[in-house]
Each structure stands twice: as C-alpha cells, then as structure tokens.
N, C-alpha and C positions, 0 to 999 in steps of 0.2 A: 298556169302562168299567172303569174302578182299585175295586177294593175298598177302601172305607174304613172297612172295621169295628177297623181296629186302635185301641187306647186312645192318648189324648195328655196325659189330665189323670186319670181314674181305670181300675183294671182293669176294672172293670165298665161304663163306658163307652165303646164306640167313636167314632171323629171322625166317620161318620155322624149319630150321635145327638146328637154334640153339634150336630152341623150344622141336625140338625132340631128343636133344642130352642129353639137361638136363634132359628131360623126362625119357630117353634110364637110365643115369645114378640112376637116383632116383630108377628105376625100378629092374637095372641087378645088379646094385651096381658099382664104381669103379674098374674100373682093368679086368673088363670083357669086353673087346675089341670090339673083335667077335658077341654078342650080344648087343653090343650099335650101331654097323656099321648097324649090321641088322635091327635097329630099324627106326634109321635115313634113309637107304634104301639107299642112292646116295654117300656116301662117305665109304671110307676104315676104318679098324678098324688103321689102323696105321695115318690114315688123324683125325682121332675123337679124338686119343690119342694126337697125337699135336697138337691139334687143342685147344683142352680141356687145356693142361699146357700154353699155348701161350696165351690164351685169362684169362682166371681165376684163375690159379695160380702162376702162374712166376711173372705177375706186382706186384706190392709194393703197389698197391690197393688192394689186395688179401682181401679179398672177393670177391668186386666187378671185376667186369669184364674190360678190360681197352680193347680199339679199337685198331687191329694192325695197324704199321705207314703208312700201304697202304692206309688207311681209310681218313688220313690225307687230308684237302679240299674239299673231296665230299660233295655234297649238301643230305644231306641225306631226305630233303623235295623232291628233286625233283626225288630222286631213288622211294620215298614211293609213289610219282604222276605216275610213269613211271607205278610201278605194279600196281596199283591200275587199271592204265584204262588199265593192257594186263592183265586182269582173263581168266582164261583158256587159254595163252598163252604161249607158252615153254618158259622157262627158260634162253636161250641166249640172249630174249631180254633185259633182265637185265643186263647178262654181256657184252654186246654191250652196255649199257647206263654206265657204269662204267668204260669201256675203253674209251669212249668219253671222259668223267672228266677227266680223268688220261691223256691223250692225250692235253686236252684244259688246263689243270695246267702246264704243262710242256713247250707247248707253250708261255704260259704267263710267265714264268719263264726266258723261252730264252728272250722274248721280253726286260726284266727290264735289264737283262744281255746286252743285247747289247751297245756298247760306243756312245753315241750320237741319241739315239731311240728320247729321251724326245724333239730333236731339232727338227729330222722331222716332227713330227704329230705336233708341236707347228705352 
C-alpha cells in the first residue's frame, strides 16, 4: 500500500487526511466538527474546520480546492518520491522534507536578492 501522507494543498496536511476529511464530511455531514476530527484521527475539530474553508471554500475556485500559499514552489513529485519510499515510516519525515523546500526556496531567494550575486559566480 502507497503512503499518502505527503501534502497536495497544505504543509501540514497530508492527501491521506485530506482524503479522510472529505470522507469524515460526506459521512457526519458539515458543521459536525467533533466528528469529522474524530475521523480524520490527527487533527482538531477546530484544525478541520479551517482547514476545510481555507482550502475549498474561501478560494474563488470554489468548488475546486485551491493549494494554500505555503504550498507555493514545492516540488510536489519529489514530496510523492519522499513517501513513497518511507511506507511505514512516521510522518515527520515528511515534514522534515518540506521544511527543506521551504528552507532551500528562501535561500534561493536571498541569493537573487543579493546586489552583485550574478558577478561572482560569473
């Protein structure tokens, strides 16, 4: 079985949980909190509830689901390679593979920023 803890829409959430959120809802129906947290297992009913307007209702894609701007750069092949070869592995190694991105964007960021970067390496 494929690990699907890697994120598709937020860092903090993996396509497991989003899988099990929509499930949770389809299930307890809207507006029932408490039992969608419980479904999903790892997050709060108040984490599910923003979670849920954040990603699928609030964007002006409304239906679809829009990626929050964390998401923004990830390689999201290489998050789906990460879990793919840690099955059965906890979960931090994921978010240790997404703090790296975020870490190595921001760097590369600084770099361009810099006055005069493009002379040295030339």
């Amino acid at each position: 079985m494929d690990n699907l803890s890697f994120p598709i829409f937020h860092p903090s959430w993996g396509s497991d949980e989003e899988l099990l959120l929509l499930e949770a809802i389809d299930i307890y129906g809207l507006g029932n909190w408490a039992a969608v947290a419980e479904h999903v297992g790892t997050k709060s009913k108040e984490a599910c509830a923003a979670h849920y307007f954040q990603i699928y209702i609030q964007p002006a894609s409304c239906p679809l689901p829009t990626a929050a701007p964390e998401m923004a750069g990830l390689d999201l092949h290489k998050l789906a390679a990460v879990a793919k070869g840690s099955c059965g592995r906890k979960r931090m190694r994921m978010d240790d593979t997404v703090a790296q991105q975020q870490q190595e964007q921001q760097v590369a960021g600084q770099m361009k920023q810099e006055p005069g970067r493009e002379q040295q390496q030339g």
